[in-house]
GUKEZA-308379 format. One record per atom (N, C-alpha, C): atom name; residue in one letter; x, y negated, z negated; residue number from 1. Coordinates in steps of 0.02 Angstrom, whole numbers, plus 50000, padded with zeros to 5 digits. Each point is the difference from the previous one (the first is absolute). Layout:
% GUKEZA-308379
CA / a / X / Y / Z / NUM
...
% end
This chain:
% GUKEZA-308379
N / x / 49688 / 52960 / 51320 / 1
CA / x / 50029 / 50036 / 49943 / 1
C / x / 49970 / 49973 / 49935 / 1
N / x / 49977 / 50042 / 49960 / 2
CA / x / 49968 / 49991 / 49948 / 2
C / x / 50032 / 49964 / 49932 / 2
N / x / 49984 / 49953 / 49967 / 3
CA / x / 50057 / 49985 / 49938 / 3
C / x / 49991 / 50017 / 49937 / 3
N / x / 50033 / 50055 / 49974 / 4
CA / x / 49996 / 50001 / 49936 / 4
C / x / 49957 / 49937 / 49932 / 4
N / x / 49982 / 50039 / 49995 / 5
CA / x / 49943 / 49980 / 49938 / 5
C / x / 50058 / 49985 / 49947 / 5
N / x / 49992 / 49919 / 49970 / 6
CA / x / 50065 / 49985 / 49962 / 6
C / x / 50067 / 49980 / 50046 / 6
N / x / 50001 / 50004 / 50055 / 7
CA / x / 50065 / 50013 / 50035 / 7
C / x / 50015 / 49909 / 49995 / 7
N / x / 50054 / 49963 / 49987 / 8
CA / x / 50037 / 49939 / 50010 / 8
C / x / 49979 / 49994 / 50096 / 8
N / x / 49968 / 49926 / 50017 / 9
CA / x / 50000 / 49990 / 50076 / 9
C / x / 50072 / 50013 / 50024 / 9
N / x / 50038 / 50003 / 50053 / 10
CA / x / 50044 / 49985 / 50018 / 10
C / x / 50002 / 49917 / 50032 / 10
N / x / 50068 / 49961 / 49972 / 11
CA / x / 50007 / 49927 / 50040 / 11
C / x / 50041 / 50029 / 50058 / 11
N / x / 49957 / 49965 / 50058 / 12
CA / x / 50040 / 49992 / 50044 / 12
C / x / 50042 / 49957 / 50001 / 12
N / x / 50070 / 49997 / 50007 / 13
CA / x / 50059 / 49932 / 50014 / 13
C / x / 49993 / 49992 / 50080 / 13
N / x / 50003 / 49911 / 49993 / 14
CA / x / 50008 / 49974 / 50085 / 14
C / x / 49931 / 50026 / 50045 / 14
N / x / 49944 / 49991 / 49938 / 15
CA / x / 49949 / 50002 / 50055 / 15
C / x / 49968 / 49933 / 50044 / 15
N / x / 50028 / 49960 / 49954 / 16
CA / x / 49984 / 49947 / 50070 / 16
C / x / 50023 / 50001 / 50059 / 16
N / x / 50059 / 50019 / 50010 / 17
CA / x / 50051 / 50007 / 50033 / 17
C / x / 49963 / 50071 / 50070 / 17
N / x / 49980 / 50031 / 49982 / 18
CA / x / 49961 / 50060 / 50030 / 18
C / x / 49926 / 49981 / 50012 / 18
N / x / 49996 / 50055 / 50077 / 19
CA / x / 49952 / 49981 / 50042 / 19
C / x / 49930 / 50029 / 49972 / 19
N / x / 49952 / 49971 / 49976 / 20
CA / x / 49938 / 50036 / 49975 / 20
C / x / 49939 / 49955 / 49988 / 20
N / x / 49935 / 50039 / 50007 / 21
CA / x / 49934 / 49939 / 50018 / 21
C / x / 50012 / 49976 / 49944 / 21
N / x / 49988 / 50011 / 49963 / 22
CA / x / 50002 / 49955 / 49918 / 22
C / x / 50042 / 49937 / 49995 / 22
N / x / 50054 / 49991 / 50051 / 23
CA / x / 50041 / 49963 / 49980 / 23
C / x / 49980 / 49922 / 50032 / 23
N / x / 49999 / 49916 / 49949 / 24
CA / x / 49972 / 49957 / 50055 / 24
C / x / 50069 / 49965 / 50020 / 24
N / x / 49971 / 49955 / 50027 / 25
CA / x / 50054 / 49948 / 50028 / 25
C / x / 50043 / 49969 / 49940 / 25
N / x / 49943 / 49998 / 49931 / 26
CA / x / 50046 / 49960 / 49967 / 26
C / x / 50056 / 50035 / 49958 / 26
N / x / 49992 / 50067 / 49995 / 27
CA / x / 50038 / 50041 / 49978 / 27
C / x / 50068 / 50012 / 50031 / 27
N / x / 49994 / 49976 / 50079 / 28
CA / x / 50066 / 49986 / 50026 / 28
C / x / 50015 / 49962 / 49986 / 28
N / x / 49952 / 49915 / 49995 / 29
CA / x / 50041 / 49977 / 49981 / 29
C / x / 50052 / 49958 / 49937 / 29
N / x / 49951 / 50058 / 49939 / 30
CA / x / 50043 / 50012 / 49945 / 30
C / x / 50064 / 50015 / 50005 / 30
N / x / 49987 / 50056 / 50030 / 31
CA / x / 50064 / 50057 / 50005 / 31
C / x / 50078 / 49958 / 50032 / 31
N / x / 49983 / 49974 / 50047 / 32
CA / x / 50052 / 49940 / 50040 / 32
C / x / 50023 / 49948 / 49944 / 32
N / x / 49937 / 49970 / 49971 / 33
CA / x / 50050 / 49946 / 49929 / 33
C / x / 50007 / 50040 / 49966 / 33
N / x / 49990 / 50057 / 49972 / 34
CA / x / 50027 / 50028 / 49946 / 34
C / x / 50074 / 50019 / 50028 / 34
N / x / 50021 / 50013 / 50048 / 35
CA / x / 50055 / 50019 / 50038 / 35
C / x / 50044 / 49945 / 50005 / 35
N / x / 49973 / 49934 / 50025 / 36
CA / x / 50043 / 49945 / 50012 / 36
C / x / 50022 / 49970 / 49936 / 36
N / x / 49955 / 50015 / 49958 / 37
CA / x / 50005 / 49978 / 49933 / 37
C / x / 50084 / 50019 / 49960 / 37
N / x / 49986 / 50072 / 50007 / 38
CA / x / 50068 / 50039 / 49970 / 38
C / x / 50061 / 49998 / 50017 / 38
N / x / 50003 / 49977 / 50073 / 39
CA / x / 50048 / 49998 / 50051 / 39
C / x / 50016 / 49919 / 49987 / 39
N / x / 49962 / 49958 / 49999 / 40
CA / x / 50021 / 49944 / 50008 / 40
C / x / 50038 / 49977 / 49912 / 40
N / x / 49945 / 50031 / 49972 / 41
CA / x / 50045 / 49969 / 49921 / 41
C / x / 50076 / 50076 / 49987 / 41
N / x / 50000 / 50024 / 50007 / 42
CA / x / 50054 / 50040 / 50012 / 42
C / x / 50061 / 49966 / 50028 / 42
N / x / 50009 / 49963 / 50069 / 43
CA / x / 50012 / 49995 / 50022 / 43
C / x / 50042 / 49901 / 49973 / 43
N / x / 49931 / 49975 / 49995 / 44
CA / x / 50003 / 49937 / 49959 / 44
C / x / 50051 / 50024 / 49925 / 44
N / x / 49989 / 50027 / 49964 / 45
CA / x / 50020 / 49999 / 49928 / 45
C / x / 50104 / 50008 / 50003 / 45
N / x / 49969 / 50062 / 50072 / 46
CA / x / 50082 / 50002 / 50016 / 46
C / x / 50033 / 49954 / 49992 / 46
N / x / 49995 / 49960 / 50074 / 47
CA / x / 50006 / 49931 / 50030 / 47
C / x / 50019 / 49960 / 49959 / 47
N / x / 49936 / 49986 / 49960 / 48
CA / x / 50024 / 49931 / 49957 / 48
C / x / 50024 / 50013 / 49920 / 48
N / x / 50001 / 50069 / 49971 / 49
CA / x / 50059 / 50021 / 49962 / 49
C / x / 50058 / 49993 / 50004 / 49
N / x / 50034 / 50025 / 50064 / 50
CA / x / 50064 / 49996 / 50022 / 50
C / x / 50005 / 49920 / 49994 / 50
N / x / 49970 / 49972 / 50019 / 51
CA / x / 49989 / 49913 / 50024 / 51
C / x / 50009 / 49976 / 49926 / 51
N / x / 49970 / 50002 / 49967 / 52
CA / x / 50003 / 49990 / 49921 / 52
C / x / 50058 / 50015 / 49971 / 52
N / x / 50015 / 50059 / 49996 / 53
CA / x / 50083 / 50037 / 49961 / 53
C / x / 50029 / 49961 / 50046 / 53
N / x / 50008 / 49986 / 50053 / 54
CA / x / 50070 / 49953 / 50031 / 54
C / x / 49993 / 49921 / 49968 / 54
N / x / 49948 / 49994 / 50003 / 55
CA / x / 50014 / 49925 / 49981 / 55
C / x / 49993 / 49977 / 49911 / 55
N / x / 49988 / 50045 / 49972 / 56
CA / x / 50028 / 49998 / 49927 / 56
C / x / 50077 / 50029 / 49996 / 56
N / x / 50009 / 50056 / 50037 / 57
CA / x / 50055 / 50018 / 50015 / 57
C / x / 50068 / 49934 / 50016 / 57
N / x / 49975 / 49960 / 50026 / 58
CA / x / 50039 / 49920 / 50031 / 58
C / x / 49981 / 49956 / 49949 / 58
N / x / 49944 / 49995 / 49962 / 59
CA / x / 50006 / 49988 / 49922 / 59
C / x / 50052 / 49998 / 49976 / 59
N / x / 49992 / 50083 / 49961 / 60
CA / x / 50059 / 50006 / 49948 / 60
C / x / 50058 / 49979 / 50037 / 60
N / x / 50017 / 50025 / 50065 / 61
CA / x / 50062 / 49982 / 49993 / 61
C / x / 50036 / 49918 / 50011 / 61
N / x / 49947 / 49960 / 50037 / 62
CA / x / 49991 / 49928 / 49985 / 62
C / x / 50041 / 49977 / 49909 / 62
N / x / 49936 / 50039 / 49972 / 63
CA / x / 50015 / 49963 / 49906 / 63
C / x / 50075 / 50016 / 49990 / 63
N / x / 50019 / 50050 / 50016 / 64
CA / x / 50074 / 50033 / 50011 / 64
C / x / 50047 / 49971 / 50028 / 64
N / x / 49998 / 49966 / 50029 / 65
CA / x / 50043 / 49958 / 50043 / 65
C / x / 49990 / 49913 / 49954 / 65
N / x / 49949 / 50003 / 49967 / 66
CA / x / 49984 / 49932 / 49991 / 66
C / x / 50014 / 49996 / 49919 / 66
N / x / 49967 / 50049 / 49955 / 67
CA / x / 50009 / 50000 / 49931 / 67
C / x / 50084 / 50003 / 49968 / 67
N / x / 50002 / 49970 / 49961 / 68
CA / x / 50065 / 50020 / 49975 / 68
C / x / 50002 / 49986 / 49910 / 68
N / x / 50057 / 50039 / 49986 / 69
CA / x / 50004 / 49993 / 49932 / 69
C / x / 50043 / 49963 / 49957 / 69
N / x / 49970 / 49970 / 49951 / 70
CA / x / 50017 / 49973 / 49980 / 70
C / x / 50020 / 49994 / 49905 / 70
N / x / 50051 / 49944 / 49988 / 71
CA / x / 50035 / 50026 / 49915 / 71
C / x / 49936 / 49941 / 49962 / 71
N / x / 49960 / 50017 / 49948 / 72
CA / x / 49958 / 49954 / 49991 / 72
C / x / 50009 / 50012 / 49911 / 72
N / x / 49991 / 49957 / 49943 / 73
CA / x / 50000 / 49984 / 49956 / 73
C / x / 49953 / 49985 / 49963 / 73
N / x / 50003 / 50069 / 49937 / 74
CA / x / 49906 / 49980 / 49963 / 74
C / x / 50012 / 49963 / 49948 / 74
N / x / 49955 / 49938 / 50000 / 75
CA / x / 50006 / 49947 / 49968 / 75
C / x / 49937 / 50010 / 49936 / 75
N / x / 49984 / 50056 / 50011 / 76
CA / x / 49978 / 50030 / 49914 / 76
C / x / 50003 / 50064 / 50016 / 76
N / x / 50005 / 50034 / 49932 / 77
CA / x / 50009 / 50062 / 49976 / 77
C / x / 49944 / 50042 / 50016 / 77
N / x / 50015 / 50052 / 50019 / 78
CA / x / 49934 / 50080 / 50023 / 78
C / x / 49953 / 49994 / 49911 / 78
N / x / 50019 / 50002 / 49954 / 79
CA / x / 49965 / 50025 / 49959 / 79
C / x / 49921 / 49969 / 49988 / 79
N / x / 49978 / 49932 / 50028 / 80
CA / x / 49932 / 49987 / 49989 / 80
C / x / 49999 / 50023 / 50077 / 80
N / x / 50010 / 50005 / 50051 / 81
CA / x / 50006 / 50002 / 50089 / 81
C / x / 49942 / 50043 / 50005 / 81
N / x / 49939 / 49993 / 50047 / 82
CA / x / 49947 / 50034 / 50015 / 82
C / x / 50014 / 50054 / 50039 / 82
N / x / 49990 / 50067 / 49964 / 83
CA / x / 50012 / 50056 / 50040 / 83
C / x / 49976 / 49989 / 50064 / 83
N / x / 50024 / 50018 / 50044 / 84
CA / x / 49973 / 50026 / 50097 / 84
C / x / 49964 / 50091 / 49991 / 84
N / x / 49989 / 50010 / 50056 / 85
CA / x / 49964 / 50038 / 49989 / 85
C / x / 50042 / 50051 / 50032 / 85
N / x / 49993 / 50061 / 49978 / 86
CA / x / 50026 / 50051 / 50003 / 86
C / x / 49998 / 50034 / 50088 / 86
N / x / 50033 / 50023 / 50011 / 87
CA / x / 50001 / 50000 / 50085 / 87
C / x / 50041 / 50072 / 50007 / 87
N / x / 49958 / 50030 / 50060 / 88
CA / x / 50033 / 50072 / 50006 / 88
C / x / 50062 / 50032 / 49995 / 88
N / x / 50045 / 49965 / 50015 / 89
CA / x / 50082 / 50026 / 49974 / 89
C / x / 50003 / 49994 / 49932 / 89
N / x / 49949 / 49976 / 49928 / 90
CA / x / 50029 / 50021 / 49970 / 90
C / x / 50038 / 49916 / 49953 / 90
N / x / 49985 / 49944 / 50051 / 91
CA / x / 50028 / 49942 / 49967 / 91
C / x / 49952 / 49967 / 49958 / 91
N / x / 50034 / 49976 / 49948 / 92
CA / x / 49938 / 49974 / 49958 / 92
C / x / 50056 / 49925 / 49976 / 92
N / x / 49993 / 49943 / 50042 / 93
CA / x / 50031 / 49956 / 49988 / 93
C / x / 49957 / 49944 / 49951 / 93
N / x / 50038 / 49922 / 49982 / 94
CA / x / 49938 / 49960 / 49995 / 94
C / x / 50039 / 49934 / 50031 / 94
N / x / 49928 / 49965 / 49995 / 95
CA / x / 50003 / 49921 / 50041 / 95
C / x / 50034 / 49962 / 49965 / 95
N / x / 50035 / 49942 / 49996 / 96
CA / x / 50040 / 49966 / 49981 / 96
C / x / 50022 / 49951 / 50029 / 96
N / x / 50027 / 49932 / 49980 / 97
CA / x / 50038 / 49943 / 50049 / 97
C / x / 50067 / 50011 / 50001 / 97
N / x / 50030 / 50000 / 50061 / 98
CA / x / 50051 / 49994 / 50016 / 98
C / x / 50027 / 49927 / 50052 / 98
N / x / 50057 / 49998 / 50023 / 99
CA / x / 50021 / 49953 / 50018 / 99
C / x / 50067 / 50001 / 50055 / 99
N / x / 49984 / 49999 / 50080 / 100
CA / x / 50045 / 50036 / 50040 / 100
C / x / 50010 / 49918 / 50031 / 100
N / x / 50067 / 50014 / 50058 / 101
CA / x / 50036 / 49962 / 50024 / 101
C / x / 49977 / 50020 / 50084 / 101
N / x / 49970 / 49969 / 50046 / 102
CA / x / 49996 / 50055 / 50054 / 102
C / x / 50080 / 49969 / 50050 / 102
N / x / 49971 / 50006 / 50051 / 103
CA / x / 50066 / 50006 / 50069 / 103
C / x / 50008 / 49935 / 50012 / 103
N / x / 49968 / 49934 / 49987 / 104
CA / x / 50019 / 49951 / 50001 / 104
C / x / 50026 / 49959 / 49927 / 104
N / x / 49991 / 50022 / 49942 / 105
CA / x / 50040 / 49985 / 49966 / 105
C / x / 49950 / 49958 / 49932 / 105
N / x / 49930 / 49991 / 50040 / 106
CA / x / 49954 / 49972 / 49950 / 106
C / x / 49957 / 50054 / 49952 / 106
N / x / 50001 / 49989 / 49937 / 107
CA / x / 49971 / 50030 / 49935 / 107
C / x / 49952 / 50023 / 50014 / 107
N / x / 49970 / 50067 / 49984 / 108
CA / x / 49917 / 49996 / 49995 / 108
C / x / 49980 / 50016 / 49942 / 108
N / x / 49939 / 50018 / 49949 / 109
CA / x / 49983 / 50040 / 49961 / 109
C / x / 49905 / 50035 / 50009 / 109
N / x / 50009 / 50056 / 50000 / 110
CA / x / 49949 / 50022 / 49984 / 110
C / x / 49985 / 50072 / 49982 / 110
N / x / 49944 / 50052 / 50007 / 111
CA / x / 50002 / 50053 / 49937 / 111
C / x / 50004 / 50043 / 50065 / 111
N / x / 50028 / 50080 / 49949 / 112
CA / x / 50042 / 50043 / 50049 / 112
C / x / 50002 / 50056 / 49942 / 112
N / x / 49969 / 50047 / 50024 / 113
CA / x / 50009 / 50067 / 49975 / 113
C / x / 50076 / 50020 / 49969 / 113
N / x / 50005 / 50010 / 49955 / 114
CA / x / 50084 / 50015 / 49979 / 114
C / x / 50003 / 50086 / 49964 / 114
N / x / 50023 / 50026 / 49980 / 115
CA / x / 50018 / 50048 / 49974 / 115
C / x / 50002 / 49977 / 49890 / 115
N / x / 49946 / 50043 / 49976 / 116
CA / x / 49991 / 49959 / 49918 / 116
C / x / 50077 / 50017 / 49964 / 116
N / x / 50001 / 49945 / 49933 / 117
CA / x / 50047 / 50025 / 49989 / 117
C / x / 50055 / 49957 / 50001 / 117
N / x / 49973 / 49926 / 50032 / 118
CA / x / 50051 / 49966 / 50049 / 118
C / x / 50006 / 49938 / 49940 / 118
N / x / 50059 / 49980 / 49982 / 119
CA / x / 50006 / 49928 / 49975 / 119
C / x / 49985 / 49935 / 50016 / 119
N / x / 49980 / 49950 / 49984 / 120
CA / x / 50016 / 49937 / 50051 / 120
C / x / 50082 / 49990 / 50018 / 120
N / x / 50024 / 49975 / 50055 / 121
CA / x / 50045 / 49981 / 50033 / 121
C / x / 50025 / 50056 / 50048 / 121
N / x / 50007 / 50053 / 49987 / 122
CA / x / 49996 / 50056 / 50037 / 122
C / x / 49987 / 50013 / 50067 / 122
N / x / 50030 / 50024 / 50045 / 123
CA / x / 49993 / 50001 / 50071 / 123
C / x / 49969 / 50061 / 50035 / 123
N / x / 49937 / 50005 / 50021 / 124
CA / x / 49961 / 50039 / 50049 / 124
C / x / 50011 / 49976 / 50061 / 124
N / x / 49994 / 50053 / 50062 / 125
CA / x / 49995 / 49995 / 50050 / 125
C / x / 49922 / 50010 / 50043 / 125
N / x / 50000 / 49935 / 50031 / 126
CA / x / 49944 / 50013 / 50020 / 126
C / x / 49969 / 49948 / 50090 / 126
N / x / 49955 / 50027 / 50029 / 127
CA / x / 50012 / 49982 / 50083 / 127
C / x / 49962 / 49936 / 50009 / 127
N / x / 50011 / 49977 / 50053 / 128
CA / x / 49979 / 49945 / 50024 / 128
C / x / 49994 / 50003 / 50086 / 128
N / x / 49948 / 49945 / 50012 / 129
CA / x / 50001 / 50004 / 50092 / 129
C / x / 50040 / 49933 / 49995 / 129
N / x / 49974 / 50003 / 50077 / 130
CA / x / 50049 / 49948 / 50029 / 130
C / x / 49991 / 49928 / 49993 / 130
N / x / 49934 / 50002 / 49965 / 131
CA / x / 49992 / 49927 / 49964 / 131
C / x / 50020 / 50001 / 49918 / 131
N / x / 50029 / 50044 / 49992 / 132
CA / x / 50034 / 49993 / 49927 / 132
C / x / 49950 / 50021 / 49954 / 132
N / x / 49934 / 50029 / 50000 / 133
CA / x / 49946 / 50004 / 49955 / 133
C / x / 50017 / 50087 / 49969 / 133
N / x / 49975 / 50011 / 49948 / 134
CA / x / 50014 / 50074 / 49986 / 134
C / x / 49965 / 50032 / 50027 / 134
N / x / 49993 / 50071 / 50034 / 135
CA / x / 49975 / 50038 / 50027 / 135
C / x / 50017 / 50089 / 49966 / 135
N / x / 49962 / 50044 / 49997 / 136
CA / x / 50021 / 50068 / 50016 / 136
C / x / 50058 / 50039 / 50029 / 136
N / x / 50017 / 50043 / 49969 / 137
CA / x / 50066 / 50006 / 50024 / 137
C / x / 49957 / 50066 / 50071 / 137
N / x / 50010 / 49963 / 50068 / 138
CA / x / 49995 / 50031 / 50053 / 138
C / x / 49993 / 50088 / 50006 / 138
N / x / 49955 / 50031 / 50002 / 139
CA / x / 50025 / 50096 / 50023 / 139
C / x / 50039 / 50009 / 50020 / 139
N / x / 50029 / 50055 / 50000 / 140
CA / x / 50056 / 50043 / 50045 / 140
C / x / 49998 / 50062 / 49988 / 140
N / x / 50025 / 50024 / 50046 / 141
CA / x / 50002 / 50071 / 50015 / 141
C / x / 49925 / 50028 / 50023 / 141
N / x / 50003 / 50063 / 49923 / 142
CA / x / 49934 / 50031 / 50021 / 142
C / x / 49946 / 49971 / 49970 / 142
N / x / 50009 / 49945 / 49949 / 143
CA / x / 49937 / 49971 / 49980 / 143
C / x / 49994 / 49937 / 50047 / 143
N / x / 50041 / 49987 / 50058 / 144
CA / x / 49964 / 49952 / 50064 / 144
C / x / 49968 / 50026 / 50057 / 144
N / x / 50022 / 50080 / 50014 / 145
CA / x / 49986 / 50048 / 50024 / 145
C / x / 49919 / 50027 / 49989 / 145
N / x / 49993 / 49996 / 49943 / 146
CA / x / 49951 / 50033 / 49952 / 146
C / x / 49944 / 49932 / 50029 / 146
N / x / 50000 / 49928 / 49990 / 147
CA / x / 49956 / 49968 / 50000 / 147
C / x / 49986 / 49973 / 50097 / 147
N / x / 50054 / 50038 / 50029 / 148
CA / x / 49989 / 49988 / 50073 / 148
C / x / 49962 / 50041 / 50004 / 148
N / x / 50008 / 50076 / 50016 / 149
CA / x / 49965 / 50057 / 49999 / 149
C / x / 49918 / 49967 / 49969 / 149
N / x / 49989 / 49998 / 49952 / 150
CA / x / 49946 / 49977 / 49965 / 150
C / x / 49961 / 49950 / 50027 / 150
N / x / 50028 / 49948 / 50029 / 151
CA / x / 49973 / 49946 / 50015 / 151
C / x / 49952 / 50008 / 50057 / 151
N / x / 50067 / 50032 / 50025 / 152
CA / x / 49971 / 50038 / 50100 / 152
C / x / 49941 / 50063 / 49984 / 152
N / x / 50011 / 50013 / 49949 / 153
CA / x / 49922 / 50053 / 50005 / 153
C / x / 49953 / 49974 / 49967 / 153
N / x / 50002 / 49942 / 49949 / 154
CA / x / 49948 / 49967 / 50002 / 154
C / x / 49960 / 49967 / 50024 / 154
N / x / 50044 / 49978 / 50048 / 155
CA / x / 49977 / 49929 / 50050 / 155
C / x / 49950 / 50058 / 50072 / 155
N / x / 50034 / 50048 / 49992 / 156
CA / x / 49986 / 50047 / 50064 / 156
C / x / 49937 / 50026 / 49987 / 156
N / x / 49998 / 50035 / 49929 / 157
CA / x / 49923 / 50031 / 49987 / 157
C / x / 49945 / 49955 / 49980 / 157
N / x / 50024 / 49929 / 49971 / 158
CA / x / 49949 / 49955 / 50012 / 158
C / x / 49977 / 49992 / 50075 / 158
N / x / 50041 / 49971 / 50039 / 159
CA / x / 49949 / 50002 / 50071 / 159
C / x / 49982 / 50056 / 50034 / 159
N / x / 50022 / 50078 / 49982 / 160
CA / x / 49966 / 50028 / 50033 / 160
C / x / 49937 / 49998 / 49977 / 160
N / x / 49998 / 49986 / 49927 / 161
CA / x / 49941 / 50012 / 49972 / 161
C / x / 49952 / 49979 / 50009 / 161
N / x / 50001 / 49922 / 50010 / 162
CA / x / 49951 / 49944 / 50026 / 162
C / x / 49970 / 50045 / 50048 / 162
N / x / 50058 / 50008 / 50085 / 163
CA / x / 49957 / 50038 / 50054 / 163
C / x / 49966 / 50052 / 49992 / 163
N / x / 50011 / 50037 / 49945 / 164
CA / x / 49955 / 50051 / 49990 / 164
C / x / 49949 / 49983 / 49953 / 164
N / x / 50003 / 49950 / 49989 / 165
CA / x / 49947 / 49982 / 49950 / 165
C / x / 49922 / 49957 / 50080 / 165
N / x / 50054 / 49976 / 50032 / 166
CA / x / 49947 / 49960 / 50046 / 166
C / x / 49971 / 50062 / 50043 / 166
N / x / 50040 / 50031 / 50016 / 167
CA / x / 49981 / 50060 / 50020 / 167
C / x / 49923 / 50051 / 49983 / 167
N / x / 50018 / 50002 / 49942 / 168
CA / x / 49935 / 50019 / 49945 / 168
C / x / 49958 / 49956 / 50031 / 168
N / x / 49995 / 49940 / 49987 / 169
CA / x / 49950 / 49961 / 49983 / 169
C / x / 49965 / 50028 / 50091 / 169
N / x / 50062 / 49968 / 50039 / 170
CA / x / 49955 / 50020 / 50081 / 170
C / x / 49969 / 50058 / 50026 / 170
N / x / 50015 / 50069 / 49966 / 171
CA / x / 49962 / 50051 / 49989 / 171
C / x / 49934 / 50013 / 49958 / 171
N / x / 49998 / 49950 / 49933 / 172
CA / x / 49939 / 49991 / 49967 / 172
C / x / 49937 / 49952 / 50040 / 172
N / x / 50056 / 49959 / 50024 / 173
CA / x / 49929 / 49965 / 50056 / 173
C / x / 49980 / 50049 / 50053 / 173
N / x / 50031 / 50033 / 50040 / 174
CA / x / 49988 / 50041 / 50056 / 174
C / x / 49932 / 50052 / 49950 / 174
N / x / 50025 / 50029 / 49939 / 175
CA / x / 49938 / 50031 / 49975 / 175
C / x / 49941 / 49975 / 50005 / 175
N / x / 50021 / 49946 / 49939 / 176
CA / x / 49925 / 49945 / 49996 / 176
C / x / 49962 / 49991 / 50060 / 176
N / x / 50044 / 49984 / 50071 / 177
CA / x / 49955 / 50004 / 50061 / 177
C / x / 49964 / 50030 / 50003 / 177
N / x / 50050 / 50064 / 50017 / 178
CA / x / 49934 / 50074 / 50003 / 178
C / x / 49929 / 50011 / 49949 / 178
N / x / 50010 / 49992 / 49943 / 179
CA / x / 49962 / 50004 / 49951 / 179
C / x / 49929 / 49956 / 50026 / 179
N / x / 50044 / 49936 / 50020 / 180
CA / x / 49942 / 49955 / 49997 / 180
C / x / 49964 / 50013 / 50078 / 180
N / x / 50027 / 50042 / 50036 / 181
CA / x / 49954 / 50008 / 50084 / 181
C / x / 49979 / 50056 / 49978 / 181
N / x / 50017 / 50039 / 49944 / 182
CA / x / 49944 / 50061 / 49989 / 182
C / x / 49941 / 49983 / 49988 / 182
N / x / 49999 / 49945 / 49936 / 183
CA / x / 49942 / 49991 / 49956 / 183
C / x / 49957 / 49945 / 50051 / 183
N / x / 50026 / 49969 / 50070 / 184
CA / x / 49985 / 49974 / 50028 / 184
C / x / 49951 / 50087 / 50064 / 184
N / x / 50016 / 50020 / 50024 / 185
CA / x / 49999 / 50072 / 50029 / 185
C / x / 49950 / 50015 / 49969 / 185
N / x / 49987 / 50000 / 49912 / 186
CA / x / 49965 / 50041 / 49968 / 186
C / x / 49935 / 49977 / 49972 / 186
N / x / 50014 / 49917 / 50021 / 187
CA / x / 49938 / 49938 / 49979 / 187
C / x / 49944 / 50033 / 50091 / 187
N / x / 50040 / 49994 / 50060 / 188
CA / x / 49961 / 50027 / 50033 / 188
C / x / 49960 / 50049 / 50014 / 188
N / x / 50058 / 50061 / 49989 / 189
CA / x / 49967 / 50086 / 50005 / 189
C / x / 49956 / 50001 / 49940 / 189
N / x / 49989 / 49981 / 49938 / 190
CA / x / 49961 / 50013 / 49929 / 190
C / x / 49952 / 50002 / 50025 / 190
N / x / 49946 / 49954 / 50022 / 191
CA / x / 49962 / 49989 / 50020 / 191
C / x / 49962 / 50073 / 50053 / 191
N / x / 50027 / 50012 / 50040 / 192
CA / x / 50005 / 50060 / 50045 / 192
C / x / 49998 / 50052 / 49958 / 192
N / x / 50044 / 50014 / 49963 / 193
CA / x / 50013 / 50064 / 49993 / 193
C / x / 49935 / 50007 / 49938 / 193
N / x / 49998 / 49926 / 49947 / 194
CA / x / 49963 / 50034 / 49970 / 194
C / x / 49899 / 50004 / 50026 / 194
N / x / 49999 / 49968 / 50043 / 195
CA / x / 49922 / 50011 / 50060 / 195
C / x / 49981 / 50092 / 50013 / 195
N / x / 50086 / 50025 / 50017 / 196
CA / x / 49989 / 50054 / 50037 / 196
C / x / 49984 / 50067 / 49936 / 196
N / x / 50031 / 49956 / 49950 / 197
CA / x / 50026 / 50048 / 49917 / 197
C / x / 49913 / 50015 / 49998 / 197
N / x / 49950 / 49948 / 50003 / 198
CA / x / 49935 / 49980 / 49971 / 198
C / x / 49956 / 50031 / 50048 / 198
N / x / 50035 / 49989 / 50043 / 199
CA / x / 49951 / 50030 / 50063 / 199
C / x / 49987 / 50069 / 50000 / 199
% end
């Protein structure tokens, strides 16, 4: 059948995959890592996503079980206090010394985001772990939700990615082979073909 003059070739899809002289060995066995490739990081990203969101998942709720809050005392005033930096809800606190009591009963002092605005002597609330040091006040809800979810698809599309990245690479060598037994193929036949060209 004749092809239009101008006409776009048609791609065949899954011609490695199909029986035809053109096709070599190594084209199968592209076609197989390119296959194991997709399947396996697919499969991987799942895996160790879920694997990831659970165990940040036992994180948060670890700090949750462990953080607690506490009545702490700013021992200078917000008005020189180095702004913090502005953070998606919308809070725009600043740094400051304060001065808390933890669960055993000994003093601590050190700096802690407060709400501006604040006097010295004045009482903020603010968290601590279980060694009494200040910490973050722990996620909950949907913003612990939000960074499980997140975590687990980060962690997931990084390693699929790698395998598909090694993947690549083991299909670029399988080329390079070929390439290089052509020009090997073509160091022999040259010779030949061009005798017969002359002849």
């Amino acid at each position: 059948m004749a092809r239009t003059p101008g006409a776009r070739p048609r791609r065949e899809r899954l011609w490695r995959w199909r029986r035809n002289p053109l096709r070599r060995r190594s084209d199968v066995a592209e076609a197989w890592v390119q296959l194991a490739t997709h399947v396996l990081a697919l499969l991987t990203a799942v895996c160790v996503g879920l694997l990831a969101a659970g165990a940040l998942g036992s994180s948060l709720a670890d700090r949750r079980a462990e953080d607690r809050p506490a009545t702490a005392v700013l021992t200078k005033g917000t008005a020189d206090a180095v702004p913090a930096p502005v953070t998606d809800d919308g809070g725009a606190g600043v740094w400051t010394t304060v001065r808390w009591t933890d669960r055993d009963g000994a003093t601590h002092t050190g700096r802690a985001e407060v709400p501006p605005g604040r006097k010295a002597g004045s009482t903020v609330t603010v968290w601590t772990d279980g060694s009494g040091r200040l910490v973050t006040k722990p996620p909950e809800g949907v913003e612990a939700h939000f960074q499980v979810v997140m975590g687990g698809v980060t962690v997931g599309a990084a390693c699929g990615g790698l395998i598909l990245g090694a993947g690549w690479l083991v299909r670029r060598r399988i080329r390079h082979r070929v390439l290089d037994q052509w020009e090997a193929e073509w160091q022999w036949v040259e010779p030949m073909w061009r005798k017969r060209m002359t002849g």
